[in-house]
N, C-alpha and C positions, 0 to 999 in steps of 0.2 A: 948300250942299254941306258936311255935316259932313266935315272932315279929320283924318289922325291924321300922325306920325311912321312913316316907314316900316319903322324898326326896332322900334316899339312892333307894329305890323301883323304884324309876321314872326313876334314871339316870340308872339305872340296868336292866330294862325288854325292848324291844322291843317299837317303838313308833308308828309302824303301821303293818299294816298285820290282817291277820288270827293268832290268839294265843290261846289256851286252855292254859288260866291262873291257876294256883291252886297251896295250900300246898301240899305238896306231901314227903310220909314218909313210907318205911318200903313198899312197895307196895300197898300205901293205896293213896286216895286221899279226900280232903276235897271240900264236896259242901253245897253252902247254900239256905236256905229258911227262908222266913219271917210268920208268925203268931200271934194271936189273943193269950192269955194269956191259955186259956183253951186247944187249942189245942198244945201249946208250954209242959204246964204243964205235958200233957199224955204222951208226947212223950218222955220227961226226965226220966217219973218216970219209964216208959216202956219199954223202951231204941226199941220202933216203934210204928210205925202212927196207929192211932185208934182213938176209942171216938169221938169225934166232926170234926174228918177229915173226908175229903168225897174221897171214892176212885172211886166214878162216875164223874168225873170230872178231867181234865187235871191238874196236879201238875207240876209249874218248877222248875225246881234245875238249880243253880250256881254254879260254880266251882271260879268266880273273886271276892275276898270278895269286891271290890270298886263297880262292876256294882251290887252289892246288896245291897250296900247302896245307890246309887242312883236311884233304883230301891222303895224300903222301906221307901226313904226321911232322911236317918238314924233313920229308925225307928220308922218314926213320923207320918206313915200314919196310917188311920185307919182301923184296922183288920192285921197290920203288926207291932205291937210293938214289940215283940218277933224275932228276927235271933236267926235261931238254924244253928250250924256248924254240918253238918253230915258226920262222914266217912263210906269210904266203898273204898273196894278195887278196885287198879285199873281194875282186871279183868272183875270186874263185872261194872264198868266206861267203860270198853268200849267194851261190852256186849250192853251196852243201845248207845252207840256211832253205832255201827253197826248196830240199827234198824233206828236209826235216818234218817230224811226223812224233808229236808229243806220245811217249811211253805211256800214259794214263789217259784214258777220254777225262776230255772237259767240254761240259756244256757248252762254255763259257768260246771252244773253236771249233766246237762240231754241232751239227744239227739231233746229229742219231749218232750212236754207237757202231753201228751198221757204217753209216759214211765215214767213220775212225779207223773201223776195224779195213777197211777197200784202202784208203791211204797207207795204212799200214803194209799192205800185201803189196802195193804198188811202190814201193820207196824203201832204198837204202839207209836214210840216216834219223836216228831218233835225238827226238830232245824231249829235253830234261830241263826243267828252274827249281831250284833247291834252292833252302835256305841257305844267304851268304854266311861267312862267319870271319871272327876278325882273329889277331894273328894268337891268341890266346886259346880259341876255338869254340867262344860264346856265337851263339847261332845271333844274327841280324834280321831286321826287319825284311830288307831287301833283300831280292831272290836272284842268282847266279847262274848262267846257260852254261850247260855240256851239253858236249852232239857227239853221237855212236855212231861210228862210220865201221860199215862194212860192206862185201860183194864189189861193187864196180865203183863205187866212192870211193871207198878204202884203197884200193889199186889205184886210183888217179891219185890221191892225198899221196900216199906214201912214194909214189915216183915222177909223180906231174907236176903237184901243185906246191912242193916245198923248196922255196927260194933259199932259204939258210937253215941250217938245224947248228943249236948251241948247246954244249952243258953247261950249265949256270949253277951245279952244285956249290962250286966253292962258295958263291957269292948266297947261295941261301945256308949253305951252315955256317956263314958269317955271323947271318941275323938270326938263325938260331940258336947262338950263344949268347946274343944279345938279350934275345926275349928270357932266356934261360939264367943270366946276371941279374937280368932286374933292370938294362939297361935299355930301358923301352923306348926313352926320347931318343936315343941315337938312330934305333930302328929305322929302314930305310926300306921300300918294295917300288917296281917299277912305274914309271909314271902313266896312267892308265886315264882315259877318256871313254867318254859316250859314245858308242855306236850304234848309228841307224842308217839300215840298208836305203837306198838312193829310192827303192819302190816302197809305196804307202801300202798298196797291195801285201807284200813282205812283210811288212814290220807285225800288220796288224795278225795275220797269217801264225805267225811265232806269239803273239800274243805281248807283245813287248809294252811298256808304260810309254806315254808319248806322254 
């Protein structure tokens, strides 16, 4: 896991917009999810989701490791001790970016409500731009994609499309003793770039800032 400094990070990425934050390597990209011990454990030893996971039920994935720790608490919420870092190629990233189907109508990707709500009925994965936030959990200008995969995404995510699953706990309750010292310059989160899907079609679809 390449890592940077987190105020190297700050003055480097974008401070507002639309961003599909992520590691990104080799044509692969990194997203994450948080986890309960048992289900973090299958997943490692499995190298995919099983056992105690439930694939009836809408799973999100991260691609901004920060809106996952403030999502997670760093890891301190309950049923979320475990961050696992999953890869999976970008192809199959934006495989699930093109079923993707924003949870709110917006004017701004739909003509009518009615052609939101038909997307909706036709498509497994929802997305979501929230406010990002930084590692303290003041909310940012700039907005952060999750996508809700379930039904027959979900099933390929969790046994097709994951090239490596990691727990990366130790390595965030490093830095969250950090943030918790006072020792903020030392703070370190993974090194993260701009992603934009290879179609213009796509990008604009998701609503992404170009």
């Amino acid at each position: 896991m390449k890592l940077e400094r987190y105020e190297e990070s700050r003055n480097r990425l974008p401070k507002e917009g639309r961003h599909i934050l992520g590691s990104l390597s080799n044509n692969t990209i990194v997203v994450y999810q948080a986890y309960r011990q048992s289900i973090a454990d299958y997943a490692v030893k499995h190298q995919r989701f099983g056992g105690e996971f439930s694939y009836n039920r809408m799973s999100w994935i991260k691609p901004n490791f920060l809106w996952m720790m403030y999502r997670s608490g760093w890891a301190q919420k309950e049923g979320q001790e475990n961050i696992l870092a999953i890869t999976i190629s970008t192809d199959h990233f934006d495989l699930i970016l093109n079923k993707a189907v924003v949870s709110s109508f917006s004017k701004d990707l739909y003509k009518t409500e009615e052609a939101w709500k038909n997307d909706l009925a036709l498509n497994d994965v929802r997305l979501q731009w929230d406010p990002d936030h930084d590692p303290w959990g003041n909310k940012l200008e700039r907005r952060a994609i999750q996508l809700g995969l379930k039904d027959d995404t979900l099933e390929k995510y969790g046994n097709e499309f994951v090239l490596k699953i990691e727990n990366i706990t130790p390595f965030v309750n490093e830095q969250h003793e950090l943030l918790k010292s006072g020792r903020t310059d030392m703070l370190q989160v993974p090194y993260e770039s701009i992603y934009v899907p290879q179609s213009k079609d796509l990008a604009s679809k998701i609503g992404l800032s170009l």
